[in-house]
mmCIF file as Biopython writes it, N, C-alpha, C and O atoms, coordinates in Angstrom:
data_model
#
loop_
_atom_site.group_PDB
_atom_site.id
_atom_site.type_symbol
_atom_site.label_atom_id
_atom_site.label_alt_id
_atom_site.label_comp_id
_atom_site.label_asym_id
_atom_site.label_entity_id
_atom_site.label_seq_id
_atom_site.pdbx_PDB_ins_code
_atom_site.Cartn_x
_atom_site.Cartn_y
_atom_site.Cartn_z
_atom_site.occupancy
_atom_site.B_iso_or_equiv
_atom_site.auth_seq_id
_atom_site.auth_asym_id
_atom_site.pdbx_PDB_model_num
ATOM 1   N N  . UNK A ? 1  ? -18.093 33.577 10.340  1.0 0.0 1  A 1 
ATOM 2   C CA . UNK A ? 1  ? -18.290 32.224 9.846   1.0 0.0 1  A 1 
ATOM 3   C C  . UNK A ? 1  ? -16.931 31.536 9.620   1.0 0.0 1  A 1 
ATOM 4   O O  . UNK A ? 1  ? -16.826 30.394 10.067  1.0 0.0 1  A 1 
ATOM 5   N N  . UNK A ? 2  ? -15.955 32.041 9.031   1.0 0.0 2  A 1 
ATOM 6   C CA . UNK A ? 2  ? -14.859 31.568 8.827   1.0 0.0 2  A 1 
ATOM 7   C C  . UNK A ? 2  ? -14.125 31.712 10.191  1.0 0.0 2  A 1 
ATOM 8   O O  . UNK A ? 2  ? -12.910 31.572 10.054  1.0 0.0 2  A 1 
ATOM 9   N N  . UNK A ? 3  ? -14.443 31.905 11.213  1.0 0.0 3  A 1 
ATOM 10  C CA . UNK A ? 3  ? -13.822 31.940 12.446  1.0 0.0 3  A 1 
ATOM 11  C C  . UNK A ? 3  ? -14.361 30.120 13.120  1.0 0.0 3  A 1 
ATOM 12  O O  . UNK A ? 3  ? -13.812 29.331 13.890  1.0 0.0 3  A 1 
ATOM 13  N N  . UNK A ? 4  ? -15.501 30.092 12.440  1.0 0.0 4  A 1 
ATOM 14  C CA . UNK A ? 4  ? -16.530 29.028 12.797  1.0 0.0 4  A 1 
ATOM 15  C C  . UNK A ? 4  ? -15.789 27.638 12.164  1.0 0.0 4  A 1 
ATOM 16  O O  . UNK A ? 4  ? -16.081 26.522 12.593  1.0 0.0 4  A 1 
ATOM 17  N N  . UNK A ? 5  ? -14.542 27.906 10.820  1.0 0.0 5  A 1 
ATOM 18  C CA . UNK A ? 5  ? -14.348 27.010 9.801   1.0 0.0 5  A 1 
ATOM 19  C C  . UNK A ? 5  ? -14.686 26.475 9.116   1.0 0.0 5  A 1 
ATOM 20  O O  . UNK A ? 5  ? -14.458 25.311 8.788   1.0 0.0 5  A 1 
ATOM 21  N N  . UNK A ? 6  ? -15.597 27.551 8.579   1.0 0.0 6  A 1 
ATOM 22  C CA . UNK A ? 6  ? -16.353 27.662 6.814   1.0 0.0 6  A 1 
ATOM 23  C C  . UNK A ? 6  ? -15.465 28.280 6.508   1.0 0.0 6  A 1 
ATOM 24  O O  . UNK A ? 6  ? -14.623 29.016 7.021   1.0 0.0 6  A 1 
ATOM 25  N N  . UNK A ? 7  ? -15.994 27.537 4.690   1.0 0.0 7  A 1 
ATOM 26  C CA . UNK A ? 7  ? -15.563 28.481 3.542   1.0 0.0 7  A 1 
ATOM 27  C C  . UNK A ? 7  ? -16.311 28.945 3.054   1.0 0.0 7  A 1 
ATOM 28  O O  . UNK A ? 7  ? -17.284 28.442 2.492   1.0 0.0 7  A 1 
ATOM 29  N N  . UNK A ? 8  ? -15.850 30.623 3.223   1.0 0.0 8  A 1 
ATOM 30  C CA . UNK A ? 8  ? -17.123 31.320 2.450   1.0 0.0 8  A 1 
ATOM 31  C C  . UNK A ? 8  ? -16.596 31.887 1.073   1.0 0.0 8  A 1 
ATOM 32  O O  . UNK A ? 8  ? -15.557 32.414 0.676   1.0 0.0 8  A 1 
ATOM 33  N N  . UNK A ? 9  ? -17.578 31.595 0.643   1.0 0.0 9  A 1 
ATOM 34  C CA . UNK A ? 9  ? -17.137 31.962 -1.242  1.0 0.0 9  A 1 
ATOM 35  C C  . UNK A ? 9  ? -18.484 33.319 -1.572  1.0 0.0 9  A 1 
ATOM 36  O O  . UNK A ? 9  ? -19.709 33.228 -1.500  1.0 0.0 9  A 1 
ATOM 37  N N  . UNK A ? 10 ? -17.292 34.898 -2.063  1.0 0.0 10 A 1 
ATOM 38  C CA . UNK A ? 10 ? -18.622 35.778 -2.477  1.0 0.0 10 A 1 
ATOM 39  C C  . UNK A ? 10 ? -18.508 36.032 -3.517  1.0 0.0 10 A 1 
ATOM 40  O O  . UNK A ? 10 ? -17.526 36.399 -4.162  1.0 0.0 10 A 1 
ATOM 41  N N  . UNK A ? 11 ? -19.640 35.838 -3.810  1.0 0.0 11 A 1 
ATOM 42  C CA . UNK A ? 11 ? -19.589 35.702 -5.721  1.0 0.0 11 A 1 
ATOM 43  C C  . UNK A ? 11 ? -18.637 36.994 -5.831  1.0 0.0 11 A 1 
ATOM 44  O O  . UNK A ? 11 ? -18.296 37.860 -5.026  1.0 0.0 11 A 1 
ATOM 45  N N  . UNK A ? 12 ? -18.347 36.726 -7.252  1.0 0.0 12 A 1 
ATOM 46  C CA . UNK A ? 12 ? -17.854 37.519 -7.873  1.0 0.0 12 A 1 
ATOM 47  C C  . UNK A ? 12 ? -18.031 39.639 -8.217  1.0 0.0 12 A 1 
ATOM 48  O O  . UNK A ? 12 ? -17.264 40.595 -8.334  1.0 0.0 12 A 1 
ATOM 49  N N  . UNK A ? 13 ? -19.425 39.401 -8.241  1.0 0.0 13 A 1 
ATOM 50  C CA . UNK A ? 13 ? -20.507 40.449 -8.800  1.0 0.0 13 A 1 
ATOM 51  C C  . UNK A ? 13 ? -20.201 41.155 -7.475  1.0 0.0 13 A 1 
ATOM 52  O O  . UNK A ? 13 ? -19.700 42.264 -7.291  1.0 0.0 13 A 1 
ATOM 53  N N  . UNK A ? 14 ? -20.523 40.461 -6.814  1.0 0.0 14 A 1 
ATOM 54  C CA . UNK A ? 14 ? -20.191 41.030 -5.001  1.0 0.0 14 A 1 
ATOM 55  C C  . UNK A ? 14 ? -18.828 41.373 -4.104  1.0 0.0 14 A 1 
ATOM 56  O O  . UNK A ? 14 ? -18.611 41.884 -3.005  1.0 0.0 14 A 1 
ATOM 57  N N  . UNK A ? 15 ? -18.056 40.825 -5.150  1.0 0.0 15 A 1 
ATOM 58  C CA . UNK A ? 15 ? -16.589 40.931 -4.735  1.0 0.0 15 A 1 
ATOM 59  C C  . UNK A ? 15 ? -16.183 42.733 -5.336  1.0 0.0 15 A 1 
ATOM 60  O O  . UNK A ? 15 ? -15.450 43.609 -4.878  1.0 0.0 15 A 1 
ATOM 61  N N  . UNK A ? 16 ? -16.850 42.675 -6.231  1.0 0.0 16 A 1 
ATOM 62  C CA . UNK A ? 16 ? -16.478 43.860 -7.626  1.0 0.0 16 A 1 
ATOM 63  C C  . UNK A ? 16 ? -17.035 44.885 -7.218  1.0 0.0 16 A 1 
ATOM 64  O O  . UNK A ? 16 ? -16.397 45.935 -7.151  1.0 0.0 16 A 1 
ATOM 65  N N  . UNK A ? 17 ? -18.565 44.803 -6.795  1.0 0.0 17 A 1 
ATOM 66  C CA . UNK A ? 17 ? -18.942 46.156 -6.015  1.0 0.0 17 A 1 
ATOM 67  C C  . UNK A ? 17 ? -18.274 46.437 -5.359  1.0 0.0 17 A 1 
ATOM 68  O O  . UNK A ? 17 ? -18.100 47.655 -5.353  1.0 0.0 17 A 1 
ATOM 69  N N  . UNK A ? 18 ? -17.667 45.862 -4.643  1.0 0.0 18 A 1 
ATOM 70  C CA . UNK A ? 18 ? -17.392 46.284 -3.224  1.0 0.0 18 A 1 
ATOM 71  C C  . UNK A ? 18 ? -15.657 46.591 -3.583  1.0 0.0 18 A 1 
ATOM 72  O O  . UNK A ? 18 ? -15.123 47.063 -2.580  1.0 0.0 18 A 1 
ATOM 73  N N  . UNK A ? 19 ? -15.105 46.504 -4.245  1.0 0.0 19 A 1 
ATOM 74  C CA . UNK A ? 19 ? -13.818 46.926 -4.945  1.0 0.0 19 A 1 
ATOM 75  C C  . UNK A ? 19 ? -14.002 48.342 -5.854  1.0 0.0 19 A 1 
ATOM 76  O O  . UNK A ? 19 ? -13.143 49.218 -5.955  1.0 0.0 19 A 1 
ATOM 77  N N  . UNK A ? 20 ? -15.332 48.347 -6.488  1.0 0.0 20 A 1 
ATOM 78  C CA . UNK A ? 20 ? -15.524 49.023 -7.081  1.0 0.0 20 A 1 
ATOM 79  C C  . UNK A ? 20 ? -15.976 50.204 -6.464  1.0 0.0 20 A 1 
ATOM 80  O O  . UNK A ? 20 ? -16.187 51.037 -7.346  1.0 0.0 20 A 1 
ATOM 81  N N  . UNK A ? 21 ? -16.276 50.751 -5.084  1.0 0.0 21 A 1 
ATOM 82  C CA . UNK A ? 21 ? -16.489 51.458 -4.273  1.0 0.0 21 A 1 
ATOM 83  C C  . UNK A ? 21 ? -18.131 51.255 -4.027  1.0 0.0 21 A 1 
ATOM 84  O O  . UNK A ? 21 ? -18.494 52.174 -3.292  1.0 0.0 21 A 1 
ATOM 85  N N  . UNK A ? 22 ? -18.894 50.666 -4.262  1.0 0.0 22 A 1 
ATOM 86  C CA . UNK A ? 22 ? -19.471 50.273 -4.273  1.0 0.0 22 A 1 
ATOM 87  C C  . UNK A ? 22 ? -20.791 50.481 -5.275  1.0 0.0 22 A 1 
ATOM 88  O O  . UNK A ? 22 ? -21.975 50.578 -4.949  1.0 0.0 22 A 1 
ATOM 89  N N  . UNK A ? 23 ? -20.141 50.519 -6.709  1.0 0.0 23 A 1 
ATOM 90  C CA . UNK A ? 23 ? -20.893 51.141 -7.656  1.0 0.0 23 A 1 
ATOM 91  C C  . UNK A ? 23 ? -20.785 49.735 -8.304  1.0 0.0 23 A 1 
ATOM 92  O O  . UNK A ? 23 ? -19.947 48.859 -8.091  1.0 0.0 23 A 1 
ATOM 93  N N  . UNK A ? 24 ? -22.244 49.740 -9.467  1.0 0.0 24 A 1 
ATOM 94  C CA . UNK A ? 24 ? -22.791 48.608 -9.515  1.0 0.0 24 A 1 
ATOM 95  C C  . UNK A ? 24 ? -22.294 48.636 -11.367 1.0 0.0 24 A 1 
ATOM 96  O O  . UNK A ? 24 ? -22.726 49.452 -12.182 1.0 0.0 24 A 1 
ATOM 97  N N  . UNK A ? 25 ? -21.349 47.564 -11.649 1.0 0.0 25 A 1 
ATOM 98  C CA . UNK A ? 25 ? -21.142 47.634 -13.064 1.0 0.0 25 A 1 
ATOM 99  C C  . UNK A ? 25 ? -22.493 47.310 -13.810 1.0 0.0 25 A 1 
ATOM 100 O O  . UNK A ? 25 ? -23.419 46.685 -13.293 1.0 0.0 25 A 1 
ATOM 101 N N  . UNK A ? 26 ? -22.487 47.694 -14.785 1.0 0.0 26 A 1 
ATOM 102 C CA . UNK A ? 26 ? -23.603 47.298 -16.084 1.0 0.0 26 A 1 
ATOM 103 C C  . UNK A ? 26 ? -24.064 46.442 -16.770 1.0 0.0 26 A 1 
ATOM 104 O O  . UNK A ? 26 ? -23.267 45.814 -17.467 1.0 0.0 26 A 1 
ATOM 105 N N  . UNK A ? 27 ? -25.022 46.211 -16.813 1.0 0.0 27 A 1 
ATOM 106 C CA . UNK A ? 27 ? -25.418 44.856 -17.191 1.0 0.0 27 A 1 
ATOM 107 C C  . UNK A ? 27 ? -24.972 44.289 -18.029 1.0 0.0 27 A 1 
ATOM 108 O O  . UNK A ? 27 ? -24.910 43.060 -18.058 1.0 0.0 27 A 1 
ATOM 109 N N  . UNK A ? 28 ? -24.550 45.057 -18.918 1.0 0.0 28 A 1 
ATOM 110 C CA . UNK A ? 28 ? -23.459 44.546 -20.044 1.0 0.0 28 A 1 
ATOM 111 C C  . UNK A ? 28 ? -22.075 43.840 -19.849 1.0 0.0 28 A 1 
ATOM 112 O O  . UNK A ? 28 ? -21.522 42.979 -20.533 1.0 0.0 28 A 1 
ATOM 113 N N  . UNK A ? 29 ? -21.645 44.550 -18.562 1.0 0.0 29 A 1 
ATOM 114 C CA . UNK A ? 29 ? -20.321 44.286 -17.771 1.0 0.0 29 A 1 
ATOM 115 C C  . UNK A ? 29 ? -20.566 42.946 -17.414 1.0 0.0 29 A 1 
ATOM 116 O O  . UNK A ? 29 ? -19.832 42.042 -17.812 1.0 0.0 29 A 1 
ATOM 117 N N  . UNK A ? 30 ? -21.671 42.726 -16.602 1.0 0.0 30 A 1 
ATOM 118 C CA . UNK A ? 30 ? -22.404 41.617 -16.067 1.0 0.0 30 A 1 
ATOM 119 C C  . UNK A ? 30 ? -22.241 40.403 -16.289 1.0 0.0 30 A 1 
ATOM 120 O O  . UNK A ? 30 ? -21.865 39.362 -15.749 1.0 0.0 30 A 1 
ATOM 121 N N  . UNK A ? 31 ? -22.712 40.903 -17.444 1.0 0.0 31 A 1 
ATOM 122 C CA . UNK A ? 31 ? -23.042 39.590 -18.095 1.0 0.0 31 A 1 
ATOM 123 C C  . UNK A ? 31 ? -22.356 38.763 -19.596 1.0 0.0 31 A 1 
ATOM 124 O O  . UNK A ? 31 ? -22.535 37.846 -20.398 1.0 0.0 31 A 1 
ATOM 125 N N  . UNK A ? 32 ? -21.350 40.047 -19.165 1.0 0.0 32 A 1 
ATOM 126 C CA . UNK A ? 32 ? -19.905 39.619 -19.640 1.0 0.0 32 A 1 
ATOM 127 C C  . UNK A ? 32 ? -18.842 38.647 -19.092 1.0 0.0 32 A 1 
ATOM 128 O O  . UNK A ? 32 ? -18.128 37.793 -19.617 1.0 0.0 32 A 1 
ATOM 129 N N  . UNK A ? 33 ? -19.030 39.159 -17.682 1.0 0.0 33 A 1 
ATOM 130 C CA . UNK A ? 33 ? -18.415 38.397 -16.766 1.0 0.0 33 A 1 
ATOM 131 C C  . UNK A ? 33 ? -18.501 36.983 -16.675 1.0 0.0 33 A 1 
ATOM 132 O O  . UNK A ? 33 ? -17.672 36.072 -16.685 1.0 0.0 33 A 1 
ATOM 133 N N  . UNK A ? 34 ? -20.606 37.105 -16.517 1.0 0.0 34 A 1 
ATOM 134 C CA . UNK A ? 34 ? -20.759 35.925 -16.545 1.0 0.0 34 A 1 
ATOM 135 C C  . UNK A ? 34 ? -20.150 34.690 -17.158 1.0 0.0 34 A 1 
ATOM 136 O O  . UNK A ? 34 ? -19.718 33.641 -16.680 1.0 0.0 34 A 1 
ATOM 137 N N  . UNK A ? 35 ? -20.306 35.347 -18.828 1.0 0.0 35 A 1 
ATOM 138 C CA . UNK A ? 35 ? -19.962 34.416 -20.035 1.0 0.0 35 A 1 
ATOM 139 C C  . UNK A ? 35 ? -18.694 33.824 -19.587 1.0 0.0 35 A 1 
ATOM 140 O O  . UNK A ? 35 ? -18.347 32.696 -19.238 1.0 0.0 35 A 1 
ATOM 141 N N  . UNK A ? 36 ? -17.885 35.433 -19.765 1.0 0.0 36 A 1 
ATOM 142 C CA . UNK A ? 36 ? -16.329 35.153 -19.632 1.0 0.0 36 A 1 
ATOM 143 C C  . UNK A ? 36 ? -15.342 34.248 -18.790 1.0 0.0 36 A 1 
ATOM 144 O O  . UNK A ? 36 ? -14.313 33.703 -19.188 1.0 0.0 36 A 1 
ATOM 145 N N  . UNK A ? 37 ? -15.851 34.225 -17.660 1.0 0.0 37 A 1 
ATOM 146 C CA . UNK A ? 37 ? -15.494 33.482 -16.773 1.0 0.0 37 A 1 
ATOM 147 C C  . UNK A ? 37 ? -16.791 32.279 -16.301 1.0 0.0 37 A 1 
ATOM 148 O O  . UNK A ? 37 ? -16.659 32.023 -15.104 1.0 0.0 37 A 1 
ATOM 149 N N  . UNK A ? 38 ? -17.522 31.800 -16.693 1.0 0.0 38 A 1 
ATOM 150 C CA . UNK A ? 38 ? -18.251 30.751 -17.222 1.0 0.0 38 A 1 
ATOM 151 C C  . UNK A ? 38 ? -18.971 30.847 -15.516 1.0 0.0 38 A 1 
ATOM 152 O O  . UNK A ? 38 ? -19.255 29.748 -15.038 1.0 0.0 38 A 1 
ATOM 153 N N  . UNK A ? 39 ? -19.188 31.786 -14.845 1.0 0.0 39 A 1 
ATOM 154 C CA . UNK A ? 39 ? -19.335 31.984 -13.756 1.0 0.0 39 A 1 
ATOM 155 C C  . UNK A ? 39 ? -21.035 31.155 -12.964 1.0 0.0 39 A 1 
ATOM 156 O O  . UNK A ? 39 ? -21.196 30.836 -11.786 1.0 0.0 39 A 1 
ATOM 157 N N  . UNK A ? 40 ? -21.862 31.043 -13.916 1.0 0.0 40 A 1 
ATOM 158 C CA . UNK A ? 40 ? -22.848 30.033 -13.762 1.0 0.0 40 A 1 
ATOM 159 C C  . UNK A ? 40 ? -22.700 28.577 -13.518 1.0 0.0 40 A 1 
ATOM 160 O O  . UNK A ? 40 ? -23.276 27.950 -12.629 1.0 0.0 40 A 1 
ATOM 161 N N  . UNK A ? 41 ? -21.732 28.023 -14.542 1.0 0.0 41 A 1 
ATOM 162 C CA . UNK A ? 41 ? -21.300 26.888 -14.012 1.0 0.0 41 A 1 
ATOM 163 C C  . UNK A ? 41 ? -20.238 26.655 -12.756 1.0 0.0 41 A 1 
ATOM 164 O O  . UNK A ? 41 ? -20.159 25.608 -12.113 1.0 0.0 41 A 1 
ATOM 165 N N  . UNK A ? 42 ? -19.401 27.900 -12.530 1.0 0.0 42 A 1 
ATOM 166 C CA . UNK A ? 42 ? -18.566 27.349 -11.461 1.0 0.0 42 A 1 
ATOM 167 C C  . UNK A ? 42 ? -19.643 28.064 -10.440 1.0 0.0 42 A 1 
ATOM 168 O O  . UNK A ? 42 ? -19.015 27.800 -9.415  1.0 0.0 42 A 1 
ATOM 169 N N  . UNK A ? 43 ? -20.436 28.551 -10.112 1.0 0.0 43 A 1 
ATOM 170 C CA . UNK A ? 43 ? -21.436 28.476 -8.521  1.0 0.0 43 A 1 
ATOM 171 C C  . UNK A ? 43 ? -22.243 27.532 -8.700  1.0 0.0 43 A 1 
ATOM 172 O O  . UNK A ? 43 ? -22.909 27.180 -7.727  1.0 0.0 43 A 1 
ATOM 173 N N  . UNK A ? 44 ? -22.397 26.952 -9.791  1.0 0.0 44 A 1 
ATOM 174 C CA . UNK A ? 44 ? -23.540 25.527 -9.746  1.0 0.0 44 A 1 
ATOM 175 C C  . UNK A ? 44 ? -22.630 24.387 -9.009  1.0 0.0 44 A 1 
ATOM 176 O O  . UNK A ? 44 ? -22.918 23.691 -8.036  1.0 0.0 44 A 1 
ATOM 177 N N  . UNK A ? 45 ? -21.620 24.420 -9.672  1.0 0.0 45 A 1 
ATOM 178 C CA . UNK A ? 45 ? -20.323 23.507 -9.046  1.0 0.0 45 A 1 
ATOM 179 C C  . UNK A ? 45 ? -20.076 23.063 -7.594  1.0 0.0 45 A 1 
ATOM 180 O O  . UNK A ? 45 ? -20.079 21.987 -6.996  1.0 0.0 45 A 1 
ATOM 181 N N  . UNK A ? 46 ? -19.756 24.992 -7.131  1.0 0.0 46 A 1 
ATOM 182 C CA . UNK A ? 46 ? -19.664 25.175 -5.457  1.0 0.0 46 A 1 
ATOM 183 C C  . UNK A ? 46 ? -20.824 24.923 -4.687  1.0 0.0 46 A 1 
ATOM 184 O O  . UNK A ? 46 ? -20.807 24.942 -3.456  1.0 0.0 46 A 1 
ATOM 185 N N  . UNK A ? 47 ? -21.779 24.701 -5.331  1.0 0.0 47 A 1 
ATOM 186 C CA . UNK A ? 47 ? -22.997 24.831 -4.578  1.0 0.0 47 A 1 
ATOM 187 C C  . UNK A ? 47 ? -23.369 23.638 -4.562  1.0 0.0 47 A 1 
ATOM 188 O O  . UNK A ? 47 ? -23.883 23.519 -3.450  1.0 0.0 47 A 1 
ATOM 189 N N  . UNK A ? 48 ? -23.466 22.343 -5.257  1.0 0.0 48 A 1 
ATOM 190 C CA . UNK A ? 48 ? -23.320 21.042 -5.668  1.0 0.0 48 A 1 
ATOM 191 C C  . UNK A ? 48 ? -21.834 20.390 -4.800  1.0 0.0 48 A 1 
ATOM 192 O O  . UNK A ? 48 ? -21.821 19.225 -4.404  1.0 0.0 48 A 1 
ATOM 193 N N  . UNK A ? 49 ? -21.171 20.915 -4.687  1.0 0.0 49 A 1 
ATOM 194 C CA . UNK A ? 49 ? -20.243 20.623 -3.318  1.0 0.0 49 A 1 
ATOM 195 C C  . UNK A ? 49 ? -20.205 20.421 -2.472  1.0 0.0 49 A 1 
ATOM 196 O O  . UNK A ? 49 ? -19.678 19.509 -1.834  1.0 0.0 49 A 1 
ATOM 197 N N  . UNK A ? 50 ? -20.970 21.536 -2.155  1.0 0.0 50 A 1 
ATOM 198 C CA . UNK A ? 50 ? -21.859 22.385 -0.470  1.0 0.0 50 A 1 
ATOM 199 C C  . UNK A ? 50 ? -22.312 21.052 0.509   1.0 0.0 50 A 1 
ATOM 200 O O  . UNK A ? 50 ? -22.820 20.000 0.119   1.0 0.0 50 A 1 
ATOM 201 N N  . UNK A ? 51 ? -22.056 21.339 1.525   1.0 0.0 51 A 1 
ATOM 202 C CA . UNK A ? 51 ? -22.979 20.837 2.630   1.0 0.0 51 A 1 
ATOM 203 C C  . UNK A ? 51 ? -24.328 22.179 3.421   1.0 0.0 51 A 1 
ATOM 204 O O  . UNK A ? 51 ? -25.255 22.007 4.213   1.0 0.0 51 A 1 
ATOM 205 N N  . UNK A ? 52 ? -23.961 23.053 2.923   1.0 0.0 52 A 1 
ATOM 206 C CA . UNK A ? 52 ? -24.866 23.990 3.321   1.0 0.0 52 A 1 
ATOM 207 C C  . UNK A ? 52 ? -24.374 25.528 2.515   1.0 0.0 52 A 1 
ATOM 208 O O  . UNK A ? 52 ? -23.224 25.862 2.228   1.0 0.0 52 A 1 
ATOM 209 N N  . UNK A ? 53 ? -25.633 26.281 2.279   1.0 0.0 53 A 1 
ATOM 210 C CA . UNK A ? 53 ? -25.779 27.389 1.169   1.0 0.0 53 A 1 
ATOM 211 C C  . UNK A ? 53 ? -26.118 28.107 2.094   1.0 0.0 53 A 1 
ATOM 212 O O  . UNK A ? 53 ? -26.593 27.402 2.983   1.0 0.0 53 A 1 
ATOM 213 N N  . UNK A ? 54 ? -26.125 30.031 2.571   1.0 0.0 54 A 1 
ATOM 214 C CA . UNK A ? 54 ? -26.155 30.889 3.591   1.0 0.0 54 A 1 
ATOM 215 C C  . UNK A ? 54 ? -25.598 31.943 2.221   1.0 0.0 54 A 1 
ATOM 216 O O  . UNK A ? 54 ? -24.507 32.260 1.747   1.0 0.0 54 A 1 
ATOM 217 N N  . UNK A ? 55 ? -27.317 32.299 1.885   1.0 0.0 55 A 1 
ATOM 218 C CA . UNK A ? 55 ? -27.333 33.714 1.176   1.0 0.0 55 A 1 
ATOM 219 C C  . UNK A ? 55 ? -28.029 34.535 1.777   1.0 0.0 55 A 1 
ATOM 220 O O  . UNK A ? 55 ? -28.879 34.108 2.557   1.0 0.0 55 A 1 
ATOM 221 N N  . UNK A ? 56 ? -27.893 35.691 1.618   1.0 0.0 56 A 1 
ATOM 222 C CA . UNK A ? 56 ? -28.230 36.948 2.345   1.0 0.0 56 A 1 
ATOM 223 C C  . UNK A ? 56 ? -28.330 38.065 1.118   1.0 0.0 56 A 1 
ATOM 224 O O  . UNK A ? 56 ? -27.436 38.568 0.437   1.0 0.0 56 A 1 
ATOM 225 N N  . UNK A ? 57 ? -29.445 38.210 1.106   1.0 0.0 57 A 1 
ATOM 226 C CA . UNK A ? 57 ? -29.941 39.469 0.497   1.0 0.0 57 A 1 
ATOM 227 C C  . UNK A ? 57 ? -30.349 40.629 1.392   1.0 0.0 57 A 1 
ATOM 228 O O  . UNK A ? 57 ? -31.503 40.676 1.818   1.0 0.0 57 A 1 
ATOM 229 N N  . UNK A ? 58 ? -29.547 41.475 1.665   1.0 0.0 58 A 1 
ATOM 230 C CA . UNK A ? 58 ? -29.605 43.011 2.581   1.0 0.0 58 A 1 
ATOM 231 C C  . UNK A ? 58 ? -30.945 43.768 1.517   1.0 0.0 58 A 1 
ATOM 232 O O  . UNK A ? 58 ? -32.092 44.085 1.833   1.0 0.0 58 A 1 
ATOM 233 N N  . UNK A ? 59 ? -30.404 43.849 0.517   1.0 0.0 59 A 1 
ATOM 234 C CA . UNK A ? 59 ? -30.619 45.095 0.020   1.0 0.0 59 A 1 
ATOM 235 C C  . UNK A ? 59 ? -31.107 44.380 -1.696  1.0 0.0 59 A 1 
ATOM 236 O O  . UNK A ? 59 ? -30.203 43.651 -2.105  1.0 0.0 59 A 1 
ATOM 237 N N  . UNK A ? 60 ? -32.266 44.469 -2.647  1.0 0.0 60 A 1 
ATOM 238 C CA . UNK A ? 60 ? -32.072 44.160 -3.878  1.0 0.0 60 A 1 
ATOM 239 C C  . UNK A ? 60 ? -33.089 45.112 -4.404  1.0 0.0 60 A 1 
ATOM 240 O O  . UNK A ? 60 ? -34.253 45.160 -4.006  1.0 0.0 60 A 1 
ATOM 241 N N  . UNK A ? 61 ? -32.541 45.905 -5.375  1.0 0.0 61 A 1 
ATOM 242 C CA . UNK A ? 61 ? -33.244 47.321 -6.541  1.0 0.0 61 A 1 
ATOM 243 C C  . UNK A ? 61 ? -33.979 48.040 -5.463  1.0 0.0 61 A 1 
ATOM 244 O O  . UNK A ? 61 ? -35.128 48.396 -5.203  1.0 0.0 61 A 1 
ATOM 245 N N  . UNK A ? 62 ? -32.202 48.111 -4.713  1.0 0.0 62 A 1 
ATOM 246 C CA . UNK A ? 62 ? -32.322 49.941 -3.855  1.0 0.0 62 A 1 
ATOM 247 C C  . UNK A ? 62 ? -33.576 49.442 -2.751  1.0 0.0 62 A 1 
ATOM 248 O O  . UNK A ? 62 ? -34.383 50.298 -2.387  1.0 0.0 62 A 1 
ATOM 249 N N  . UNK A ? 63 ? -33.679 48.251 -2.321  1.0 0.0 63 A 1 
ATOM 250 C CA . UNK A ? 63 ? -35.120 47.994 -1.270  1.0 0.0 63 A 1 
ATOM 251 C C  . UNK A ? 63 ? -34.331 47.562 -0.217  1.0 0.0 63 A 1 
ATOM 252 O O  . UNK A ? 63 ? -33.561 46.692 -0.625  1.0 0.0 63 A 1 
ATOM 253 N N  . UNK A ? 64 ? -34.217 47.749 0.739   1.0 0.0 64 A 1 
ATOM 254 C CA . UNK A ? 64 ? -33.751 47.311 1.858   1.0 0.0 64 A 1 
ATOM 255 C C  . UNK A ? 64 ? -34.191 45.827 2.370   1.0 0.0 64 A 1 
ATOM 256 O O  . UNK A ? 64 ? -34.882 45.817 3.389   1.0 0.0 64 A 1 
ATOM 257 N N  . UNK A ? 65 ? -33.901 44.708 1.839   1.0 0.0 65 A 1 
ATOM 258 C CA . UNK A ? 65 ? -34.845 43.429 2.668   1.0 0.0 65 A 1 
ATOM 259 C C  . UNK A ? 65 ? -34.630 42.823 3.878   1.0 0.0 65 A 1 
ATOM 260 O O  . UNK A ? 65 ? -35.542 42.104 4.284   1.0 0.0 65 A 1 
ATOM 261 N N  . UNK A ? 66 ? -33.784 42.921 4.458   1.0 0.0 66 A 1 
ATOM 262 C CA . UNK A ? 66 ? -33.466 42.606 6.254   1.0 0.0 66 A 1 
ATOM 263 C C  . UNK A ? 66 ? -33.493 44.200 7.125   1.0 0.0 66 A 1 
ATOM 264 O O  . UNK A ? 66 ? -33.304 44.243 8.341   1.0 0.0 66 A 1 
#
């Protein structure tokens, strides 16, 4: 996509797994984050920006969905 000249923005939560080897912090962690970095309002923001949104859910509570 970014070859295409989009900007792709991956959340955060998704940035961290995947740094994190791909282990899933705690909901506590979570939703720490959230707070902490006010992370609800800045994807309401980016998304309110947007000319177009392209989410992809593979996989959600261990289910494979594509």
């Amino acid at each position: 996509m970014e070859n295409l000249g989009f900007e792709i923005e991956i959340p955060l939560g998704v940035q961290q797994y995947i740094d994190n080897d791909y282990k899933h912090l705690s909901k506590s962690e979570r939703a720490s984050d959230k707070k902490d970095m006010d992370l609800i309002t800045r994807y309401y923001k980016k998304i309110a920006d947007s000319d177009y949104v392209l989410v992809i859910n593979a996989e959600k509570d261990g289910r494979k969905i594509i």
